[in-house]
N, C-alpha and C positions, 0 to 999 in steps of 0.2 A: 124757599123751596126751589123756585127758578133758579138759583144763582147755585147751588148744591147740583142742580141736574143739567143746565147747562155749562157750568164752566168746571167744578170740582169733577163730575165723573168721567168728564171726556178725558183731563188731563192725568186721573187715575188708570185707563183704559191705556192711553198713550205710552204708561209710565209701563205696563203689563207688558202690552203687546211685544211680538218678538218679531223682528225681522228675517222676511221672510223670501230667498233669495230668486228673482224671477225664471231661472234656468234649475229652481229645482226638480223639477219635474219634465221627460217631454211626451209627449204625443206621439205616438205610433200613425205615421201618414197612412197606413196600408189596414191596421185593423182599427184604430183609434185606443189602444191601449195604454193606458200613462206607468211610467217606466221609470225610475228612479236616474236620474240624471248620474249620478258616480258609476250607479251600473252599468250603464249604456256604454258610457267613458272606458272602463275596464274592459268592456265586451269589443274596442277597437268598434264605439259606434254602431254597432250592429244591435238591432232591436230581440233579444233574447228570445221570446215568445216566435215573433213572426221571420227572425230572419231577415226583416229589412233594412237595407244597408243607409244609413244614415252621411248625410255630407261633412268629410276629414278636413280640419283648415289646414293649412299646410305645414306648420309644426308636428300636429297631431302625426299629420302622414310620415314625413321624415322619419320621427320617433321611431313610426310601426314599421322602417325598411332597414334602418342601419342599425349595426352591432351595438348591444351596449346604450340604443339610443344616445348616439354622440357622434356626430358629424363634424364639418370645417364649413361654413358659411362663405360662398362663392361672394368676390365681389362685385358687384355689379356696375355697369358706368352709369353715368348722369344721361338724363334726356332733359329736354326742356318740357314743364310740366304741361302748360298749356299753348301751343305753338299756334292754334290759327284765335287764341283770346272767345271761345266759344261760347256762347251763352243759350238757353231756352229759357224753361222757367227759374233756375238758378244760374249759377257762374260752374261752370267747369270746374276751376280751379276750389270753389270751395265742395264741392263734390269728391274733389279727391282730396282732398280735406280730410272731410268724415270720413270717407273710407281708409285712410292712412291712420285712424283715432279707434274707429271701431275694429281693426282686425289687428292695431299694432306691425302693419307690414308697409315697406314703400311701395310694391305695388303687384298685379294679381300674380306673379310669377317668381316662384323662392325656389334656387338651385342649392345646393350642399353636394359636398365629395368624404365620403365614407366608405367603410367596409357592409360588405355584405356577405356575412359567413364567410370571413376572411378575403375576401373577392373588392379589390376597388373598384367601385362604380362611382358616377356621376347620375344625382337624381335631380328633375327640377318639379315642379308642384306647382298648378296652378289652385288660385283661391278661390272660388266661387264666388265667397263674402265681401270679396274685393269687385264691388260695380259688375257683380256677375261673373267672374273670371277672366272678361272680355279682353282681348288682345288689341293691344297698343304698343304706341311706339318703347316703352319702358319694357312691358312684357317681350316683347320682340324682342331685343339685344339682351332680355336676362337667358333666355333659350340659344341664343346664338354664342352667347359667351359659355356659357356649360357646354354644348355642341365642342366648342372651340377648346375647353379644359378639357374633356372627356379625350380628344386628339393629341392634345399634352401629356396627358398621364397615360394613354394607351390603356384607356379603362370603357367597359359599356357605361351606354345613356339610358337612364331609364326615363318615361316622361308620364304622367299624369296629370290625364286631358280633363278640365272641367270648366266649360265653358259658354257662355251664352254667342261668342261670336265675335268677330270686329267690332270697336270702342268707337260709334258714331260721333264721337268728339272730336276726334284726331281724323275723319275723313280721312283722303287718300294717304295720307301717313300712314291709317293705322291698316289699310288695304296695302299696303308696300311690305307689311311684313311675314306675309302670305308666303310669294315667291322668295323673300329672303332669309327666312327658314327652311324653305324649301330647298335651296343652294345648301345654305351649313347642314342640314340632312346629306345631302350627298357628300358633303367634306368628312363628314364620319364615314359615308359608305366606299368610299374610295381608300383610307383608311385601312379599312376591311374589320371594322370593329361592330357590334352590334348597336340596334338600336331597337329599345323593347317600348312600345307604346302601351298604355294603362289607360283605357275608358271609364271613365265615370261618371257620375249622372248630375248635371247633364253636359252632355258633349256635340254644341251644333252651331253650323253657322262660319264663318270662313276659318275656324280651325279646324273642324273637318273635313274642308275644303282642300286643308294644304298639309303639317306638319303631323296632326294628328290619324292620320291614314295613309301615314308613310313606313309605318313601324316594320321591322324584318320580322317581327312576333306580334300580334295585335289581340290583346287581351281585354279583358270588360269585366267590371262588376255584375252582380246579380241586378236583375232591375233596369240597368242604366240606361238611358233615353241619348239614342245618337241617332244625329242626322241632320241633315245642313238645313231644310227648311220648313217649318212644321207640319203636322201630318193636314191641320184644319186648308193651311194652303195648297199642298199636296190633292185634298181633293176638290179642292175649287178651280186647279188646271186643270186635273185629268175628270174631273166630274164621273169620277170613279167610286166607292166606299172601299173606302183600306179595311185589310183584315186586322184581326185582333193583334194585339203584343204589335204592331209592326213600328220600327224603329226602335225598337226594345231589345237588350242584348242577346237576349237566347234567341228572338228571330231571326239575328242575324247572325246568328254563329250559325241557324239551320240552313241561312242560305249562300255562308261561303263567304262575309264580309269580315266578320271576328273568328281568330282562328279557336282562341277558348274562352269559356266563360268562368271565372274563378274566384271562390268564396273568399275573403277580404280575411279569413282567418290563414287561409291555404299561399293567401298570394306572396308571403315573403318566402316561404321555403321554395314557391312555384318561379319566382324570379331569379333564385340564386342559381337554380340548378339549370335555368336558360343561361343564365349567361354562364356558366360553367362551359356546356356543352359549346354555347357557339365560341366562345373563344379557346374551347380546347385544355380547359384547365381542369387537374387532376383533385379530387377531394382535397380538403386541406386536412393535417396528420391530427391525429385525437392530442398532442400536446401542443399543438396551437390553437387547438378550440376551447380547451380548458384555459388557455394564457387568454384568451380573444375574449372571455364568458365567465369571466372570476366570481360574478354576483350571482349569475345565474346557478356557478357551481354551488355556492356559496347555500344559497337557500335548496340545492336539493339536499346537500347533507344536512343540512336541519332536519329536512322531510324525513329522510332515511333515520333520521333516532327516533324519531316516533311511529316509526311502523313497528310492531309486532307478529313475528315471523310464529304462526302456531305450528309445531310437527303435526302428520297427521297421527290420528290412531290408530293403533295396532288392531287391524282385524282379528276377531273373536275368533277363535279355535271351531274347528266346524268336527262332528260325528263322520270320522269314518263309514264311506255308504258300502252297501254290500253289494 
């Protein structure tokens, strides 16, 4: 009877079970509601019920900016991985490791040049997932190299900021690339081409310090937490209590820091039509949006055979009134 219950029904159990995949399901941070992981994904990450904006790794994001989802993959140059041989409780080096294993990227900052509604831009992305999106020496030159293609091609920058802050690994390295983003900012604005900044949550710490609130359009998701140094420090200087929402993107669109706050559904057609206007560029002609959008055409004449168009009906005849 032992040998029946402990070794035949566990391996019956084992042989049943189904695999069951960890990210089926996520969590709503904001109401705690569980949400079907496909639908979230469809929904561009956004928590259907409540509206909240969910973190895009950088693929996802690209997807949801250029036509067609299909860009050209900037190249990026080499940096040297681990420059001062860093250690604490692990090694550096195998830190970005993992991080290079779990997000499939070299490192927190992925550039691409595509259309946008016909419109060449340069986008770069950083990854949150990547050791917090933190800027380092890699990050740095993948920003400065898109800065620098974006002046090539005489196309805007788009940049989405997500970030915990400078890569306390790479020390003043990775403080170096602060003011050297800073510069190739101004090499686009001299230029005279745009450069549209995209906050997202979260955004603090020496990149909002320098690159990331430099934008000639400075935009923000719903939600998103910016600001260079947390609010708990914030009031242990000023032995002050912050008010509500502060650091938050609608507070600071009321006070003059984000020029809009923009639904992560709204923000590709919101992006296309900035940089239309600031470079001056005319709609493109409805036969190049159908050549630009052949899938998209594609599946609305599907849609169109399945509608059924009813006439109305003829109003009843009414009595002559006297």
């Amino acid at each position: 009877m032992n040998w029946l219950t402990n070794v035949v029904r566990p391996k019956i159990r084992n042989i049943l079970r189904r695999e069951t995949p960890e990210n089926l399901w996520i969590k709503c941070p904001d109401t705690g509601q569980l949400v079907f992981y496909k639908d979230v994904e469809q929904n561009q990450f956004v928590i259907p019920g409540s509206n909240y904006h969910m973190r895009m790794g950088a693929l996802a994001r690209l997807r949801s900016v250029f036509d067609n989802e299909t860009w050209y993959d900037v190249a990026l140059p080499e940096v040297t991985a681990d420059p001062l041989k860093f250690r604490d409780e692990r090694k550096y080096a195998d830190r970005i490791k993992d991080a290079r294993t779990k997000t499939g990227a070299h490192d927190a900052v992925k550039v691409g040049y595509g259309k946008l509604e016909g419109l060449g831009v340069v986008a770069a992305v950083q990854d949150f997932d990547f050791m917090g999106g933190s800027l380092g020496m890699a990050a740095g030159e993948a920003i400065i190299r898109g800065l620098e293609l974006a002046v090539e091609k005489h196309a805007p920058f788009i940049m989405f900021a997500a970030s915990g802050g400078a890569r306390m690994q790479e020390g003043i390295l990775s403080l170096m690339q602060m003011p050297r983003t800073t510069v190739a900012v101004q090499m686009l604005r001299e230029a005279g081409l745009p450069y549209i900044v995209v906050l997202t949550n979260p955004t603090t710490g020496g990149v909002t310090a320098s690159y990331a609130m430099l934008g000639d359009i400075q935009l923000a998701e719903p939600g998103a937490l910016i600001g260079f140094a947390g609010a708990r420090v914030i009031e242990q200087t000023i032995r002050e209590k912050l008010p509500d929402g502060f650091q938050r993107a609608e507070y600071l669109r009321d006070h003059g820091m984000v020029d809009m706050v923009v639904h992560r559904h709204e923000l590709r057609p919101t992006l296309a039509r900035l940089c239309r206007i600031l470079t001056k560029t005319p709609l493109p002609a409805v036969e190049e949006i159908a050549a630009s959008d052949d899938a998209a055409q594609d599946a609305e004449a599907a849609a169109a055979t399945e509608i059924v168009v009813t006439p109305p009906e003829a109003p009843s005849p009414t009595a002559p009134q006297a």
